[in-house]
C-alpha positions in Angstrom: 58.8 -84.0 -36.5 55.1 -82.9 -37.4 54.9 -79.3 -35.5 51.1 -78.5 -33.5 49.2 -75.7 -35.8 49.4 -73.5 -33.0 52.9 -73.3 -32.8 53.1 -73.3 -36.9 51.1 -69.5 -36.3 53.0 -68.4 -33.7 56.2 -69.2 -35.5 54.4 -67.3 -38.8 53.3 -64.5 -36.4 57.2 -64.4 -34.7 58.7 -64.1 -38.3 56.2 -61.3 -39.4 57.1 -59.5 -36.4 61.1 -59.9 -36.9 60.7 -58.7 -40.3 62.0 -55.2 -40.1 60.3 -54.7 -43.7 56.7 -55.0 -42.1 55.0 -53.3 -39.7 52.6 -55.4 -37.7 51.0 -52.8 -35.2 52.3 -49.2 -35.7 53.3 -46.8 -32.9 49.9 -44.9 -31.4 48.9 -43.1 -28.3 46.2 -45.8 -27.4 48.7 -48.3 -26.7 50.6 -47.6 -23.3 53.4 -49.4 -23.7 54.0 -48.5 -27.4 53.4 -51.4 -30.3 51.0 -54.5 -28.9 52.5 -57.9 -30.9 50.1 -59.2 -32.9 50.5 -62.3 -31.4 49.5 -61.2 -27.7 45.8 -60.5 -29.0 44.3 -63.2 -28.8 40.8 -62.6 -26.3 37.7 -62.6 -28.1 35.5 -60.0 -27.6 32.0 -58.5 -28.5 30.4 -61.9 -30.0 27.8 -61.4 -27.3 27.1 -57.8 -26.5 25.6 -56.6 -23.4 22.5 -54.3 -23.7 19.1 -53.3 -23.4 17.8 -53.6 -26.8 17.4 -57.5 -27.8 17.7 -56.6 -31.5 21.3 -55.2 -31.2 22.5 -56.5 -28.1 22.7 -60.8 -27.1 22.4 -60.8 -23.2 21.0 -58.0 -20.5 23.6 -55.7 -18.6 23.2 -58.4 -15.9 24.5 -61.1 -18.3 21.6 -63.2 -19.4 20.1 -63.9 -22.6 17.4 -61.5 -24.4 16.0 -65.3 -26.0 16.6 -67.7 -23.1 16.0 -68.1 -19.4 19.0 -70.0 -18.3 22.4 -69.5 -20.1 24.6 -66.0 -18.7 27.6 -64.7 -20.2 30.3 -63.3 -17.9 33.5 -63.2 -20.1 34.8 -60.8 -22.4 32.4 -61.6 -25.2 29.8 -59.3 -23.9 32.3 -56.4 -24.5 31.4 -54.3 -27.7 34.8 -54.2 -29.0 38.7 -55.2 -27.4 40.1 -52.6 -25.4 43.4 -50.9 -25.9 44.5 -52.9 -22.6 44.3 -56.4 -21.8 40.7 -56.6 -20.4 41.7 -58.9 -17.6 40.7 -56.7 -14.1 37.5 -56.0 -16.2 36.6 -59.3 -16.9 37.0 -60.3 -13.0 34.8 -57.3 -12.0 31.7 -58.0 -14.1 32.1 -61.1 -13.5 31.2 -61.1 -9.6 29.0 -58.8 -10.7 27.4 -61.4 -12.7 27.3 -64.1 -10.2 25.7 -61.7 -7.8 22.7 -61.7 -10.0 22.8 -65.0 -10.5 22.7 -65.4 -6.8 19.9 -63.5 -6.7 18.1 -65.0 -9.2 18.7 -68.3 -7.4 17.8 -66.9 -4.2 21.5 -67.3 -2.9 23.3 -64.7 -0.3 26.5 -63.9 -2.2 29.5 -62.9 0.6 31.0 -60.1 -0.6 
């Protein structure tokens, strides 16, 4: 039986992890719940930064992009980096904070 790739690297990442020889993600007072599995991390972030400046940043605080009128961003892409926590609650936040400007920009009255 022919095994999806995904599974094939999470088995790889499991037996990594099991391995008392290696260390995947070392004990550090970022993490609050002490080592973050390797496997857990998987939310890509800062392919998209948010920012002023079109020449280090790809979309405006409010989401949209320096080059282009239509496309917006409101995922974690537009973080500069991942957080020490999952960056769930943050996501959600900017988010709505997004779609408000989009609602404005559309000329829509977004019900809080």
């Amino acid at each position: 039986m022919r095994s999806f790739p995904l599974l094939i690297i999470y088995e790889n990442l499991q037996r990594v992890e099991d391995d008392p020889e290696t260390t995947v993600v070392q004990r550090a007072p970022i993490y609050l719940r002490a080592e973050a599995p390797l496997r857990g991390m998987d939310c890509s972030c800062g392919t998209c930064r948010m920012g002023s400046d079109p020449a280090s940043s790809m979309v405006s605080f409010e989401g949209r992009w320096h080059e282009l009128a239509n496309p917006w961003i409101a995922d974690a892409n537009v973080f500069p980096g991942w957080p020490a926590v999952g960056p769930g609650l943050t996501v959600i936040a900017n988010a709505l904070r997004i779609g408000e400007a989009i609602g404005g920009v559309l000329g829509l009255v977004v019900l809080a």
